[in-house]
C-alpha positions as CSV (number, residue, x, y, z in Angstrom):
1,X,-76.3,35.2,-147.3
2,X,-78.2,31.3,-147.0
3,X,-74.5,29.4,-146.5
4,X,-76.4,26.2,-145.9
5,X,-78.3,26.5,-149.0
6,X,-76.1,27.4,-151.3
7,X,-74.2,24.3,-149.3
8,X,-77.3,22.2,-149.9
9,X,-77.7,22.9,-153.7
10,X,-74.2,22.1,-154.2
11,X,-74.1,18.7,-152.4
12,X,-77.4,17.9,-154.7
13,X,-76.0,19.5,-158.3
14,X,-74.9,16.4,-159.7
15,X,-78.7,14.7,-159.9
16,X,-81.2,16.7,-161.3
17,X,-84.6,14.6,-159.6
18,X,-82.6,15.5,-156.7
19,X,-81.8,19.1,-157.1
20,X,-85.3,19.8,-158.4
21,X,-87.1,18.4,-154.9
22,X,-84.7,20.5,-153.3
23,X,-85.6,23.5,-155.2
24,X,-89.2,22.8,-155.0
25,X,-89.1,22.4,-151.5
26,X,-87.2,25.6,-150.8
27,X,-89.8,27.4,-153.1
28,X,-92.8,25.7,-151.6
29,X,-93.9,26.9,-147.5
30,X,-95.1,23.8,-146.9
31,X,-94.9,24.1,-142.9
32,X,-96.8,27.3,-142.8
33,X,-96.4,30.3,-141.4
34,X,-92.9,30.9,-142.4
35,X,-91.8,34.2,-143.5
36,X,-89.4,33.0,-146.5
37,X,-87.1,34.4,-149.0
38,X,-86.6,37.9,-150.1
39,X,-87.8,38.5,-153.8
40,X,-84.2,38.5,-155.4
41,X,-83.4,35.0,-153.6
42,X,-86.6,33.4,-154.9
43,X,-85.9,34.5,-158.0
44,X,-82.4,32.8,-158.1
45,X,-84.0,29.8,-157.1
46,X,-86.6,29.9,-159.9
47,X,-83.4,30.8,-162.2
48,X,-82.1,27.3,-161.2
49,X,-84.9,25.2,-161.0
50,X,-85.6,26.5,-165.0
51,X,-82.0,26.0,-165.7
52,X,-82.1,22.5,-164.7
53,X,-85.6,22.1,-166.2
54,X,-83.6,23.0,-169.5
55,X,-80.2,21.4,-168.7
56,X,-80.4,19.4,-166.4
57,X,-77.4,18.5,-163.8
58,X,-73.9,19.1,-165.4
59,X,-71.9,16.0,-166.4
60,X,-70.2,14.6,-163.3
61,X,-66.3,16.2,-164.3
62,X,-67.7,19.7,-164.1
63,X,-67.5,20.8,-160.5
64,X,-69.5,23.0,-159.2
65,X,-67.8,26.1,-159.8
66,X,-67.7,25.3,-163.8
67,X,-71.6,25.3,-163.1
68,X,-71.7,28.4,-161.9
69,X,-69.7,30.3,-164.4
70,X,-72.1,28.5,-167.1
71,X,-74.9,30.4,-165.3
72,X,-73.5,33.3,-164.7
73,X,-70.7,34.2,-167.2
74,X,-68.7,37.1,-167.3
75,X,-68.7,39.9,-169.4
């Protein structure tokens, strides 16, 4: 749905000072005025910002898709 987020987020993974602006700034209308996220994308976003609050960034050999599957495992 957000291509150049999910693009964004990606590029940023590996640091976690990095990845948490990022997040804060996607959460944060700092501009004004803007109409924002729907409720199930900010809560994603919250989702990662906690997990790297906990985590951190993954070690540089996991790739991104590792990352995901460590958030959101199948059952």
């Amino acid at each position: 749905m957000y291509p150049r987020v999910a693009n964004r987020i990606a590029w940023c993974w590996q640091d976690a000072l990095l990845v948490r602006q990022m997040l804060d700034d996607l959460l944060a209308d700092r501009r004004g005025g803007r109409v924002g996220f729907s409720r199930v994308i900010v809560a994603e976003l919250k989702r990662l910002r906690a997990y790297i609050d906990r985590h951190g960034a993954p070690e540089a050999d996991a790739g991104y898709w590792d990352a995901l599957l460590h958030l959101w495992p199948r059952h």
